[in-house]
RODO-2510 file (C-alpha; in nm, 4 decimals, decimal comma):
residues 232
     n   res          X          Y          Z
     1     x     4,6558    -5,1633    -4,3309
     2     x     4,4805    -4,8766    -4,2154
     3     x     4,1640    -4,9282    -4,0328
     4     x     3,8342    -4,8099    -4,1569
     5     x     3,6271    -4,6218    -3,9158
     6     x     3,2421    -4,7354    -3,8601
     7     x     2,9928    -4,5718    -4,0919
     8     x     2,8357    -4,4112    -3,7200
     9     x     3,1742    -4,2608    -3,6769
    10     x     3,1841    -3,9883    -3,9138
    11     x     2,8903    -3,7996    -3,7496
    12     x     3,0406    -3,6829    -3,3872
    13     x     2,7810    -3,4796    -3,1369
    14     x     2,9717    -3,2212    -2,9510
    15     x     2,8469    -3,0734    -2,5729
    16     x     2,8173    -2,6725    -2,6242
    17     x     2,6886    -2,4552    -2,4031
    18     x     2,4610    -2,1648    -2,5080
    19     x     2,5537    -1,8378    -2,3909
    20     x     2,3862    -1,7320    -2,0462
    21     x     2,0905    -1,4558    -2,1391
    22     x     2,2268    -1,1033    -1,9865
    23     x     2,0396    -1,0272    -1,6465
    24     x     1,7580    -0,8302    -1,6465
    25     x     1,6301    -0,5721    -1,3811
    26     x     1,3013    -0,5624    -1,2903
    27     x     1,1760    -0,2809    -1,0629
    28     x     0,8454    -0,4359    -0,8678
    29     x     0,6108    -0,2919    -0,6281
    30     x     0,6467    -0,5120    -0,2957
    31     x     0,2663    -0,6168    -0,3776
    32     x     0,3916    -0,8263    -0,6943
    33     x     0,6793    -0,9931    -0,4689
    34     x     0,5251    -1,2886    -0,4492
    35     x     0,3892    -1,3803    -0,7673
    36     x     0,7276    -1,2429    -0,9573
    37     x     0,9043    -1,4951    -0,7588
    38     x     0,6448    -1,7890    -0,8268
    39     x     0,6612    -1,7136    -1,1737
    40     x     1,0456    -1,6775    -1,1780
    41     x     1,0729    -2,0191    -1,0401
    42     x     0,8096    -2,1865    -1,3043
    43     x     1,0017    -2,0522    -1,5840
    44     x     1,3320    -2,0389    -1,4495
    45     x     1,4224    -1,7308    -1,5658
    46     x     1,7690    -1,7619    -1,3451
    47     x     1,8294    -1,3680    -1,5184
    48     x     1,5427    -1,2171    -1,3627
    49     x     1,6987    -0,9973    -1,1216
    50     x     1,4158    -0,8694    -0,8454
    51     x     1,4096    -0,5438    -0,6183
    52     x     1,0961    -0,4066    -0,4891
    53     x     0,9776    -0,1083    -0,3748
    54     x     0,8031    -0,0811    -0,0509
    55     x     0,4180    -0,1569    -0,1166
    56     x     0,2493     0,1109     0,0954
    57     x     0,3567     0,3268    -0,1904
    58     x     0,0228     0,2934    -0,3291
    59     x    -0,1335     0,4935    -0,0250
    60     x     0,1251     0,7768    -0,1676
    61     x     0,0987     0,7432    -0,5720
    62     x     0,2646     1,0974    -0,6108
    63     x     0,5718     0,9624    -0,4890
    64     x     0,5866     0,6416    -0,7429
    65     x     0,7528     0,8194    -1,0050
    66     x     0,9938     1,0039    -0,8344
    67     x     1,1306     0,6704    -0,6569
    68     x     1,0917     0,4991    -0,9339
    69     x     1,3344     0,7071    -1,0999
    70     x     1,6365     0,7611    -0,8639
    71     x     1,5941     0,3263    -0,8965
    72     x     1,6340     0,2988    -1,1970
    73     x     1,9438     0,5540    -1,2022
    74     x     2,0987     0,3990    -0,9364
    75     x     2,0304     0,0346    -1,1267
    76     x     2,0933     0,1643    -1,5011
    77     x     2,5263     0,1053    -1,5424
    78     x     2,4488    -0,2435    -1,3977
    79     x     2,1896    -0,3391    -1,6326
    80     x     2,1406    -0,3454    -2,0231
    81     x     1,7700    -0,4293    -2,0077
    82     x     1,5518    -0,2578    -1,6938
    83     x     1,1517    -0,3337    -1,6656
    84     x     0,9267    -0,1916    -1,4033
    85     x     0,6658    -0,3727    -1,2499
    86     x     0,3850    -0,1374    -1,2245
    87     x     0,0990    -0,0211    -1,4223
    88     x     0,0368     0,3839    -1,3847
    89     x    -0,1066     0,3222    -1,0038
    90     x    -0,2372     0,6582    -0,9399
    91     x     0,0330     0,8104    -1,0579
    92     x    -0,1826     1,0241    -1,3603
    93     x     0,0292     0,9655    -1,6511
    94     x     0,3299     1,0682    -1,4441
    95     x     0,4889     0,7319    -1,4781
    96     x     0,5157     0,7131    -1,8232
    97     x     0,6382     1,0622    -1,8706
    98     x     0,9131     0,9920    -1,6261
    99     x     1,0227     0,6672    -1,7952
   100     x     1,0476     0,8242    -2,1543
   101     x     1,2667     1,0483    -2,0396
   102     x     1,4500     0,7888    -1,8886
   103     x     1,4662     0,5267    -2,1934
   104     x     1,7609     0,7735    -2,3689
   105     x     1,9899     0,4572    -2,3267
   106     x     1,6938     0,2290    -2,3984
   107     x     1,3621     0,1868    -2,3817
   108     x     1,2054     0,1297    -2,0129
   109     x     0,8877    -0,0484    -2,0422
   110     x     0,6126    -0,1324    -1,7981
   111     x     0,3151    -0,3300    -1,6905
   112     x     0,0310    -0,2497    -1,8791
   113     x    -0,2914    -0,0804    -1,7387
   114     x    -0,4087     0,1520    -1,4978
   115     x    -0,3440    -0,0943    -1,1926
   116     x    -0,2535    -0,4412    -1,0856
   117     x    -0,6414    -0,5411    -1,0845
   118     x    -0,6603    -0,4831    -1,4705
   119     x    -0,3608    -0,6893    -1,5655
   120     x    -0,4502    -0,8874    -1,3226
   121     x    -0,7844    -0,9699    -1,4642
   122     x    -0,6909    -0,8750    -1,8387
   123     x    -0,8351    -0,5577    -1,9916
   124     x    -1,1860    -0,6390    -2,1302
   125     x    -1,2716    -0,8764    -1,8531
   126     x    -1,1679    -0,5527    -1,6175
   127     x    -1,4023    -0,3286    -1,8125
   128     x    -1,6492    -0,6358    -1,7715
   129     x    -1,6061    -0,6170    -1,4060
   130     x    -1,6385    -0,2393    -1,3649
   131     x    -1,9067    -0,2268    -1,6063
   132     x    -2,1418    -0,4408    -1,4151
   133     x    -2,0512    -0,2701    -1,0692
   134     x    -1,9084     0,0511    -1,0755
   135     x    -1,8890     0,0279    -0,6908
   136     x    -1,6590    -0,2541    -0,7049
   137     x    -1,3570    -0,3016    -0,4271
   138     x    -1,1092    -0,5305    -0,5264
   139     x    -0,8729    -0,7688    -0,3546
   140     x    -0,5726    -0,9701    -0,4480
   141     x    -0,4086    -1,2441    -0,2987
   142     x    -0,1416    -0,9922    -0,1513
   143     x    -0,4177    -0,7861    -0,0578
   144     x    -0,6370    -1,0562     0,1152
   145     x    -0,3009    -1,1255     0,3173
   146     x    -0,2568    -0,8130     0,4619
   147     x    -0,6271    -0,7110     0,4791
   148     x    -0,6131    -0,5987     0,8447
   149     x    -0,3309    -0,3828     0,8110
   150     x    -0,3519    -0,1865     0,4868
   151     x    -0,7251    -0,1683     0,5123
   152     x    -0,8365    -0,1939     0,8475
   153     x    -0,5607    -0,0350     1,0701
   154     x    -0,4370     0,2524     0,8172
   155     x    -0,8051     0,3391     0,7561
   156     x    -0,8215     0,3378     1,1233
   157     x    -1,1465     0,1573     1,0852
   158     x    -0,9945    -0,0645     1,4310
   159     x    -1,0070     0,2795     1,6056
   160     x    -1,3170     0,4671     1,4624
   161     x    -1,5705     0,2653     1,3154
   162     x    -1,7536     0,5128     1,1864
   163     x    -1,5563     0,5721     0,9238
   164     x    -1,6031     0,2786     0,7383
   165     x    -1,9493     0,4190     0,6418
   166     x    -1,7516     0,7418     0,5143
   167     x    -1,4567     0,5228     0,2781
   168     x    -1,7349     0,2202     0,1829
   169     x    -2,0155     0,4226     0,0894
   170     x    -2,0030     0,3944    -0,2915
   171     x    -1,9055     0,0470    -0,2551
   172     x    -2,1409    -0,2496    -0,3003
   173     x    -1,9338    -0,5494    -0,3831
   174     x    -1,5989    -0,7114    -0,3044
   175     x    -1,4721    -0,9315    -0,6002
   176     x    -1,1214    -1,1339    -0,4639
   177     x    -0,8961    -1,1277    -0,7940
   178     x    -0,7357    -1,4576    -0,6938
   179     x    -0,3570    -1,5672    -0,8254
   180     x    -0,3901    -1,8870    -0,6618
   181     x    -0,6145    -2,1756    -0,5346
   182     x    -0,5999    -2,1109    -0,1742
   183     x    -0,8493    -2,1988     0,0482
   184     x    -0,7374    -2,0187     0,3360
   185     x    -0,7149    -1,7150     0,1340
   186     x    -1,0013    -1,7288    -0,0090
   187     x    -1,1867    -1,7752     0,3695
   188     x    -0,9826    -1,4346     0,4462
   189     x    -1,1506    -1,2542     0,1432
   190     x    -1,5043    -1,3588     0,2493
   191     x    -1,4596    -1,2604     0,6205
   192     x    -1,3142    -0,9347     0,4361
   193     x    -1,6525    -0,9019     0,2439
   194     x    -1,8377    -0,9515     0,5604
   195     x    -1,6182    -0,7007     0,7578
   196     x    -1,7223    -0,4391     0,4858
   197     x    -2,0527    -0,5522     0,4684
   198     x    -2,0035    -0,6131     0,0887
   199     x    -2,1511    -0,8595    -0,2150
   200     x    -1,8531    -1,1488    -0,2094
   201     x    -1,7282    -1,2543    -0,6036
   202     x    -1,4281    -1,4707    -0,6669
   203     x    -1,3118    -1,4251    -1,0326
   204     x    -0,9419    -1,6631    -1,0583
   205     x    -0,7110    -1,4686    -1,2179
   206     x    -0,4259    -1,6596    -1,1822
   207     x    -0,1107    -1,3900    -1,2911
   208     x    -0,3260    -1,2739    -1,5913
   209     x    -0,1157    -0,9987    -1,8010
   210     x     0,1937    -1,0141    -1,5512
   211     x     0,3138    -1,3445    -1,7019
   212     x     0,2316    -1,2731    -2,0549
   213     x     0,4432    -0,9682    -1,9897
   214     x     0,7053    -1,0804    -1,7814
   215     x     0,7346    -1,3839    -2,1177
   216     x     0,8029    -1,1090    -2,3622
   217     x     1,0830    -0,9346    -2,1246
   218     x     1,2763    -1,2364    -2,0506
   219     x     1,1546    -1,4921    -2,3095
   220     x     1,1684    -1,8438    -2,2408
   221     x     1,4741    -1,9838    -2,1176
   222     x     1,4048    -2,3513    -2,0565
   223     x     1,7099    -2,4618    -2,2279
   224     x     1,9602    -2,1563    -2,2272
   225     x     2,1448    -2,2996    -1,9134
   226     x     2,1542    -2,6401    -2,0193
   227     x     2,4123    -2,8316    -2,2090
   228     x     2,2807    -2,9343    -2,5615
   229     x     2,3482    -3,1867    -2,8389
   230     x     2,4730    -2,9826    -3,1653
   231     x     2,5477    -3,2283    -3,4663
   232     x     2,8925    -3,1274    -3,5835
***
C-alpha cells in the first residue's frame, strides 16, 4: 500500500541564496574616512569598496578635480558603479564638469553641496547657520581631531602669532558640527574656540546627508548575504 505523505509535507522551504550586490567604488576625501567606515559597518554594506584621497587636498581645491579624475580612470574597468565622496570643495564648479565628462560609461554622482559642513548639517539648517553668523568657522569631528595640525601648524599660527588676527578677523563664532557623542571631542572643540578666541556652538549632526546618500548608492543590504526561507 503506498504511504500517504503528511498534509505539512507537500509545502517544502528550500535555502537560496540571493545574489551578492556588485561592489561599488566610492572615491572619499581622507576627512570622510572615518564616518564612511562607521557607517559601512552599521549597514553592512560588505560592497562598499573605500579609497581615499589624501585630506590636505582641501588646502589645494584646484587640484581636486584633476586627481579625482586620473582615480576614477584608473578605478573605472574594475567597477560598474563609482561614487565620489565630495561635495564641490572649492573646486568652483570644476568638479562637476569633470565628472560629466566622465559618466560616458555611466553616470558618476557625488555628495551634494558646496562642502562637507552643508551635508553635514543638511541644506536649510546650513543656510540657518550662515544666516545667523556670516562669520562662522566650522569644525567637524575629523577636524576637531586634527585641530593643531591643519589649523594651527599649517597656518603657522605655532610660529607667528600674529597671524591669527590676519586669518580670524571676519570670524566671530566656532560652531563644532559633531558626528558623534564624544566628550573628549567635544572638550577639543571648546579649547579650539578658546584658542581662536571665538563664540563656542555645538549643533549634533550626526552623518546628516552622507548617510542618506551613501543609502541611495548602495541601498540596504541587511539580508542580501544571508541565506533565506523561499516557499517552493
Amino acid at each position: 500500500m503506498r504511504r500517504r505523505l503528511p498534509r505539512w509535507h507537500r509545502y517544502c522551504f528550500t535555502i537560496a541564496e540571493l545574489p551578492v550586490p556588485s561592489p561599488i567604488l566610492v572615491i572619499a576625501c581622507g576627512a570622510l574616512a572615518n564616518e564612511i567606515q562607521a557607517l559601512k559597518r552599521l549597514n553592512h554594506w560588505q560592497h562598499l569598496h573605500l579609497q581615499c584621497m589624501d585630506a590636505s587636498l582641501h588646502n589645494r581645491p584646484e587640484q581636486i578635480t584633476e586627481r579625482l579624475r586620473e582615480k576614477i580612470r584608473a578605478q573605472r574597468a574594475h567597477y560598474q558603479q563609482i561614487f565620489i565622496g565630495y561635495a564641490d570643495c572649492g573646486t568652483g564648479g570644476a568638479l562637476d564638469r569633470m565628472l560629466l565628462e566622465e559618466s560616458l560609461e555611466g553616470q558618476i554622482h557625488r555628495l551634494p553641496g558646496a562642502h562637507c559642513y552643508e551635508f553635514y548639517a543638511g541644506h536649510r539648517e546650513f543656510a540657518e547657520l550662515q544666516e545667523a553668523e556670516l562669520g562662522t568657522f566650522y569644525l567637524t569631528d575629523f577636524l576637531v581631531r586634527h585641530f593643531q595640525y591643519l589649523v594651527i601648524e599649517l597656518l603657522q599660527l605655532d610660529q607667528h602669532p600674529e597671524l591669527q588676527t590676519t586669518f580670524f578677523a571676519g570670524y566671530h563664532k566656532l560652531v563644532y558640527l559633531s558626528q558623534t557623542h564624544d566628550r573628549s571631542l567635544l572638550r577639543q572643540a571648546k579649547e579650539a574656540a578658546q584658542r581662536l578666541d571665538l563664540e563656542f556652538v555645538q549643533v549634533h549632526s550626526g552623518y546628516g546627508l552622507l548617510e542618506i546618500e551613501l543609502k541611495e548608492q548602495l541601498g540596504r543590504v541587511d539580508e542580501s548575504q544571508k541565506h533565506v526561507r523561499l516557499l517552493a
